[in-house]
C-alpha positions in Angstrom: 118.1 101.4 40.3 120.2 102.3 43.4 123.3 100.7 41.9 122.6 102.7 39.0 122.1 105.5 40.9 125.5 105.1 43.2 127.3 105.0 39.7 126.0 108.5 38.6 127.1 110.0 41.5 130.9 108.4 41.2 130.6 109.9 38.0 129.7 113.4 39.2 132.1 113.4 41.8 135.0 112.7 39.4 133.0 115.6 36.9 133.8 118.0 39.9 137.5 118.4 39.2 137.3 118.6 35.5 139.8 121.5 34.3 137.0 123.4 32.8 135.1 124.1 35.9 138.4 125.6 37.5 138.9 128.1 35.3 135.1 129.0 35.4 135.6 129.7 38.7 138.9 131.0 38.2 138.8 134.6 40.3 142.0 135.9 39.1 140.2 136.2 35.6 137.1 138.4 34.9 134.1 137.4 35.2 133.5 138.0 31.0 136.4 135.9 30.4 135.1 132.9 32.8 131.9 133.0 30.3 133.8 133.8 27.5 132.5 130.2 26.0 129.1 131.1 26.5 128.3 131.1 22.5 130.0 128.1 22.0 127.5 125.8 24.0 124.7 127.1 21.5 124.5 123.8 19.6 123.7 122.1 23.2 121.6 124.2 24.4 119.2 124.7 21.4 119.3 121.3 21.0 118.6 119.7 24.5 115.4 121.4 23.8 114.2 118.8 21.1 116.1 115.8 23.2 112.8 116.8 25.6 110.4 117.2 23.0 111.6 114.7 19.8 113.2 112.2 22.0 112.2 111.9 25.6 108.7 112.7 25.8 106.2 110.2 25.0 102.5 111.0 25.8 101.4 108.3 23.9 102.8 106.0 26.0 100.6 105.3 29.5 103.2 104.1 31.7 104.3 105.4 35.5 107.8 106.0 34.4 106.9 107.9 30.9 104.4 110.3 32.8 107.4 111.3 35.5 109.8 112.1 32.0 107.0 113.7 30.2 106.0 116.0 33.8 109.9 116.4 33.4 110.5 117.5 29.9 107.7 120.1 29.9 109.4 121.7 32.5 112.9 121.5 31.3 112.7 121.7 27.4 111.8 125.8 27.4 115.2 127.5 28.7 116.6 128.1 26.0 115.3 131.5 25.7 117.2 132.5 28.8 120.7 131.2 27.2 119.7 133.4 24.1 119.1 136.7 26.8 122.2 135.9 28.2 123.9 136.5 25.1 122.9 139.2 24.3 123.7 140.4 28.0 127.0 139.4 27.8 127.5 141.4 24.7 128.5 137.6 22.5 125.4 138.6 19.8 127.5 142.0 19.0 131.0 140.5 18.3 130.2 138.6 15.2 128.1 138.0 11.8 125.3 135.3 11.9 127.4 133.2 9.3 130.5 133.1 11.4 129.0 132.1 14.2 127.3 129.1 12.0 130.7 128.6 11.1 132.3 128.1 14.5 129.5 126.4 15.9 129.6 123.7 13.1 133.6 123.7 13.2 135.3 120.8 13.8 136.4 122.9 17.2 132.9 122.5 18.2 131.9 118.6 16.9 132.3 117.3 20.6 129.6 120.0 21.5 127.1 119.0 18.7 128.3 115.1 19.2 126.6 115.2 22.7 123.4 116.4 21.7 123.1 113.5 19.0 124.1 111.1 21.4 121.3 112.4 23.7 118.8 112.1 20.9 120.2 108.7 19.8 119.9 107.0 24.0 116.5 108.5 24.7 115.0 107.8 21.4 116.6 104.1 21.3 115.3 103.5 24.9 112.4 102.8 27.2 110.4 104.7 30.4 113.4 102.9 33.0 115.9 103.9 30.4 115.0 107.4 30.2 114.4 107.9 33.8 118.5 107.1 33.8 119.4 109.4 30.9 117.9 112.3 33.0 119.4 111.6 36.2 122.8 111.4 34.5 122.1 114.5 32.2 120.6 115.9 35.9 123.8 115.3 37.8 126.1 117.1 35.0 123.6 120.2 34.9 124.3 120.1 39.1 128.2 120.5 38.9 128.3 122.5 35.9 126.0 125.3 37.5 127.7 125.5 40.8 130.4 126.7 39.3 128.5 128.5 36.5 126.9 130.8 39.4 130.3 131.7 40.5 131.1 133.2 37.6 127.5 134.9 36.9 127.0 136.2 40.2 130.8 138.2 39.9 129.3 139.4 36.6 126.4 140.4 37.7 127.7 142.3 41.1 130.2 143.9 38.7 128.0 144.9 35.9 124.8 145.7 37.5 123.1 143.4 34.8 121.4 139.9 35.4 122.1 136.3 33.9 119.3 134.5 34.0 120.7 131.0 31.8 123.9 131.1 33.8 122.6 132.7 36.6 120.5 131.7 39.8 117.0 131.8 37.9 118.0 128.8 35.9 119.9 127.1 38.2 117.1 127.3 40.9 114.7 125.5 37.9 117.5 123.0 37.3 117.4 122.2 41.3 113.9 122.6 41.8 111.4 120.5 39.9 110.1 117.1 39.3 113.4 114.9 39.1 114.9 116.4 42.2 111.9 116.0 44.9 111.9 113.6 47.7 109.2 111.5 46.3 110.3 111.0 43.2 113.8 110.3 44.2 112.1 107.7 46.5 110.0 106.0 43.7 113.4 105.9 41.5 115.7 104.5 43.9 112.6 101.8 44.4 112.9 100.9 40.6 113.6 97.6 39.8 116.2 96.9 37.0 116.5 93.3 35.3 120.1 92.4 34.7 119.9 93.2 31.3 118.5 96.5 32.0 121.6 97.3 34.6 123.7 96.8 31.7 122.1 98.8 29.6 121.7 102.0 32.1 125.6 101.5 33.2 126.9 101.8 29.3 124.2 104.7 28.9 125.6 106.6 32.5 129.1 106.0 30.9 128.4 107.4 27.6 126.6 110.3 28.9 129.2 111.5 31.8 132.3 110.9 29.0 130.2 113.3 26.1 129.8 116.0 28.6 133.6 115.6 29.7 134.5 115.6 26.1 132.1 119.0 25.4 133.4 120.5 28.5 137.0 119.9 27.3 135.7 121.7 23.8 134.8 124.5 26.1 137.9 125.3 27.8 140.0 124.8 24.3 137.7 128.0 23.2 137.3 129.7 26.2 141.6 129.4 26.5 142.0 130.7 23.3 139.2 133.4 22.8 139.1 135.0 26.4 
């Protein structure tokens, strides 16, 4: 696992300088237009919900591996109620008609969004307790450069507006730091993981795929954002 776990954090590294996040943290701009997107990562957001519940969670299954994703997944499938506060914060709910927003968000200016969350579905669902612990990590290591610069951006807004983020803010983000997948001990037991050669392959395509959907989403992002700010 630690060779799979060195190549998840080349692949974060190179995430850091991705376009998108500059103009998140972009100070020149205000803090509304750095979150202008915001809307736009609905399919996502909603949906990463059921990656945890359809497709990663497994209680059936008695395995060390499973009970660490399933431990994982309760905690991380319920945010999503946040994302929907934060819209209606940032004033996104008021601009449009429920139907035009279905539109955009199932527009062919959105598909990379909506892509990712069926690849999600399709690697945990296809895969196996090692396999999962590797989608996580990945999907773990995007959520950690995405919300360092998301907090930029929501703590200007916030110190501006008087009004509080709590999606794009420090409540989530502290969740996203702080449980099960992030601790020492589990870390520990990961990293201790043995991988068959087969399985390296596998968890390298998956780390791939997963870093190059969230690239392709985030370049989705700042085409909207771009236009619409």
């Amino acid at each position: 696992m630690l060779q799979t776990m060195q190549q998840i954090d080349q692949n974060k590294h190179s995430l850091e300088s991705h376009p998108f996040f500059r103009f998140v943290r972009d100070e020149s701009k205000s803090s509304e237009q750095r979150l202008s997107f915001a809307s736009c990562l609905a399919p996502f957001v909603m949906g990463f919900s059921d990656v945890n519940a359809l497709g990663l969670r497994d209680e059936s299954l008695n395995h060390p591996l499973q009970r660490i994703v399933n431990e994982h997944t309760n905690e991380d499938d319920n945010h999503w109620p946040m994302f929907l506060e934060d819209l209606e914060t940032l004033g996104l709910n008021r601009q449009t008609t429920t139907v035009e927003s279905l539109k955009t968000h199932w527009s062919s200016q959105n598909r990379r969004t909506r892509e990712l969350t069926y690849s999600l579905m399709r690697l945990s669902c296809n895969s196996y307790p090692p396999l999962r612990i590797v989608l996580i990590e990945a999907v773990e290591a995007t959520g950690s450069v995405a919300w360092e610069a998301f907090l930029t951006a929501a703590e200007t807004y916030m110190n501006t507006t008087g009004r509080t983020l709590r999606y794009f803010g420090p409540e989530h983000a502290d969740l996203e730091t702080g449980h099960t997948m992030g601790t020492d001990d589990i870390d520990e037991k990961l990293r201790g993981v043995e991988l068959s050669a087969e399985e390296r392959v596998q968890a390298s395509q998956m780390v791939d795929e997963v870093f190059e959907r969230f690239s392709a989403m985030f370049d989705e992002q700042l085409e909207y954002a771009s236009r619409n700010s």
